[in-house]
N, C-alpha and C positions, 0 to 999 in steps of 0.2 A: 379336392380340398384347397389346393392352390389357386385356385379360380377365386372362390368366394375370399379367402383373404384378400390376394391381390385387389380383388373390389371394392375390401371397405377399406384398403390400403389409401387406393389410388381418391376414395371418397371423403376420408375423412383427412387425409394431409393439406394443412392449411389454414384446416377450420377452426374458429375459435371453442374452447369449452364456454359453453354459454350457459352450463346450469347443473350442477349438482345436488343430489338429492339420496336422502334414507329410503328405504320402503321399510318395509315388516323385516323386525330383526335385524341383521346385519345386512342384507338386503342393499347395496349401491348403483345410482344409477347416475351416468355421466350423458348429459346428452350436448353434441356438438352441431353448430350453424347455427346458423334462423331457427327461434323458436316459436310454434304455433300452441296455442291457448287449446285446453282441452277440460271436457266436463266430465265428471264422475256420471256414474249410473243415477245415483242422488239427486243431481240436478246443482251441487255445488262445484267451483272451481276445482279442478284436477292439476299434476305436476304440469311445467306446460314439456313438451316434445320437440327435441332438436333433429335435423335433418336426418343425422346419424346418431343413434343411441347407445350406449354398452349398458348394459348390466350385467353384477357380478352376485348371482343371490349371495354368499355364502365363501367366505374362503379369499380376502385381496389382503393387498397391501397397497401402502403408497411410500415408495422411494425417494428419497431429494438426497442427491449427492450420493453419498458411498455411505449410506445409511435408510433403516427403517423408520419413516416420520409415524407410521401408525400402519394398526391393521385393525380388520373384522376380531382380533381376538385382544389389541391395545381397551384401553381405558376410555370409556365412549365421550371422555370431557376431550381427548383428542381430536376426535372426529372432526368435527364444523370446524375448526380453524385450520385442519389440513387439510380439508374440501375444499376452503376460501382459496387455497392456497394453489389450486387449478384453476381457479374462475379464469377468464380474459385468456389464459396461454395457449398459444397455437402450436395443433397435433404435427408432431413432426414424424411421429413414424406410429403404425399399429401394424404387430410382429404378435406372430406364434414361438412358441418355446414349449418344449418337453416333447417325451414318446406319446405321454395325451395332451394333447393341443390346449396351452393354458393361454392367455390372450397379455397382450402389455400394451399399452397406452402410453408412448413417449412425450412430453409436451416439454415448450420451450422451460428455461430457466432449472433443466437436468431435475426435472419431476416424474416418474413413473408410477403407474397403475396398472397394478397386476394382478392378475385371478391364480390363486394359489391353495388349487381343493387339496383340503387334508382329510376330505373324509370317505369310505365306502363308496363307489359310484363314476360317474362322469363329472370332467371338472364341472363349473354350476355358472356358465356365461353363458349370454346371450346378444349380438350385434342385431343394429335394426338400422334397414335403409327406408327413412321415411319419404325420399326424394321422389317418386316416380308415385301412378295411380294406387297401385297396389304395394303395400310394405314388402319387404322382404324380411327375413328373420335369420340369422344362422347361430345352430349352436353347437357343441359334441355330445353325439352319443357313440356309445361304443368307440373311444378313441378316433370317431370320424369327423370330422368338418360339415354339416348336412345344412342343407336349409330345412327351416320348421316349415310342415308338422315332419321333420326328418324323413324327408327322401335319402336316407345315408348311402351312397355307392362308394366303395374304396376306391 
């Protein structure tokens, strides 16, 4: 477990948040670096993909200062102006927290993003190393740190 974090630790500190975005439902996706242009199954434009990516399906916050600016369960008129409110700031630390590994996204200007599951299950994150031939993917099951499709060893 300590392996893969320290990876997107040491991957993602630096880089700028280059793109924020909804999916289905409360569904958040932060993607950071260089981002490359991607097509739907459709044949239309798709989100574009930063080098390193979080999603959080289900279950965040977002922190500024010693306070709640919003969450997956705030008033969705909050969203988009607390999403703007990451664009440009660079990742200064990506940290695990709890007995099941919930994920936090430090960036400049005392911002935080957190995956914070309230519900039944495994927290609901997932990290992606877009940098290399082959993605990499990690997420928790069973309180483990795995890479997708969950190779989980304690």
């Amino acid at each position: 477990m300590t392996d893969w974090i320290q990876h997107f630790r040491t991957a993602a500190c630096g880089l700028a948040v280059a793109h924020v975005w909804r999916g289905h439902g409360s569904a958040l996706f932060v993607e950071l670096g260089a981002l490359t242009s991607t097509t739907r199954r459709n044949g239309f434009p798709g989100q574009p993909e930063g080098e390193i990516g979080l999603m959080i399906e289900w279950s965040w916050r977002i922190e500024e200062g010693r306070s709640i600016a919003c969450g997956s369960w705030s008033d969705e008129n909050l969203w988009s102006p607390t999403f703007a409110l990451l664009l440009g700031r660079t990742v200064q630390d990506l940290s695990m927290f709890g007995h099941l590994p919930e994920v936090v996204l430090s960036v400049t200007g005392d911002l935080r993003l957190a995956s914070f599951m309230t519900a039944g299950g495994d927290p609901a994150w997932t990290l992606f190393d877009r940098r290399g031939p082959r993605p990499v993917a990690v997420g928790c099951r069973s309180g483990v740190v795995c890479v997708e499709p969950y190779d989980c060893k304690e």
